[in-house]
C-alpha positions in Angstrom: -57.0 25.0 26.9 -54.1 26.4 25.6 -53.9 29.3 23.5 -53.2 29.4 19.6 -49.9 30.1 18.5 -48.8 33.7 17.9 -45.5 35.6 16.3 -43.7 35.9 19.3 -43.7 31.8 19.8 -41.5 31.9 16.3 -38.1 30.5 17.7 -39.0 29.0 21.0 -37.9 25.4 21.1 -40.1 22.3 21.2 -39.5 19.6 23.6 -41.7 16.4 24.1 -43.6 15.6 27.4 -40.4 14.0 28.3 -38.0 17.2 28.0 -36.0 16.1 24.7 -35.4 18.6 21.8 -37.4 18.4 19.1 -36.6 21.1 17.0 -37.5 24.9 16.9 -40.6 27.0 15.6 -40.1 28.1 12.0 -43.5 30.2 11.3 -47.0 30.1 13.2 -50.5 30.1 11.9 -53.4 30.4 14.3 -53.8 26.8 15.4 -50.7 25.4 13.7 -47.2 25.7 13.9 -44.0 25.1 11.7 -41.3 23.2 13.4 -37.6 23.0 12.1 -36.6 19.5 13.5 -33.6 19.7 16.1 -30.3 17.5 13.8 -29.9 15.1 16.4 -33.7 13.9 16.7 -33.7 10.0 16.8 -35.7 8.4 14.3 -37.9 6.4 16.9 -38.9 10.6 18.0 -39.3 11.2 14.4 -41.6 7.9 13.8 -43.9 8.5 17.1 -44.0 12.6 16.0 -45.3 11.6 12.4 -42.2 12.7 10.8 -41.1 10.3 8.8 -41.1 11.6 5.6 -37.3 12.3 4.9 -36.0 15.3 3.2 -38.7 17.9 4.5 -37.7 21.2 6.2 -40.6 21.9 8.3 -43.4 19.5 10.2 -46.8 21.1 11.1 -47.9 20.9 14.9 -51.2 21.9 16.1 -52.2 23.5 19.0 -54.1 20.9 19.8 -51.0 18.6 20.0 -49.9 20.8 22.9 -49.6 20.8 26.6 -48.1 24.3 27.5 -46.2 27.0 26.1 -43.9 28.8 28.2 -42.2 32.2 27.6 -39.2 30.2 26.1 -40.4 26.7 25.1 -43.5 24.8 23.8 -44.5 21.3 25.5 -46.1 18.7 23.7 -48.6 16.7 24.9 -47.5 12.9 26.2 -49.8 11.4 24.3 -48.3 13.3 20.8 
């Protein structure tokens, strides 16, 4: 099970099950997680991630959504 999120995973980067670039931590809560989308995300990452509501800053990810978190990155699940 992995762990909730804490202050120091603020900044890490987010990459899919696949290795590509999601975007970067913003701000953690406990379970959840603020993610600043990466510019270059393609909008077939954007539609499978949820994120297709243009215009927003930040997209929530829960812990739940994720497979490990390293001391430099966080891994989402494949099925996310």
């Amino acid at each position: 099970m992995v762990r909730n999120f804490r202050e120091e995973d603020e900044g890490k980067h987010v990459r899919t099950s696949e290795g590509d670039m999601v975007g970067t931590i913003e701000s953690v809560s406990g379970s959840s997680a603020h993610v600043r989308p990466d510019e270059d995300l393609s909008r077939s990452t954007r539609r499978r991630l949820g994120w297709t509501e243009e215009g927003e800053e930040t997209y929530e990810i829960r812990k739940s959504h994720v497979e490990q978190i390293s001391d430099d990155e966080i891994h989402l699940k494949k099925d996310f």
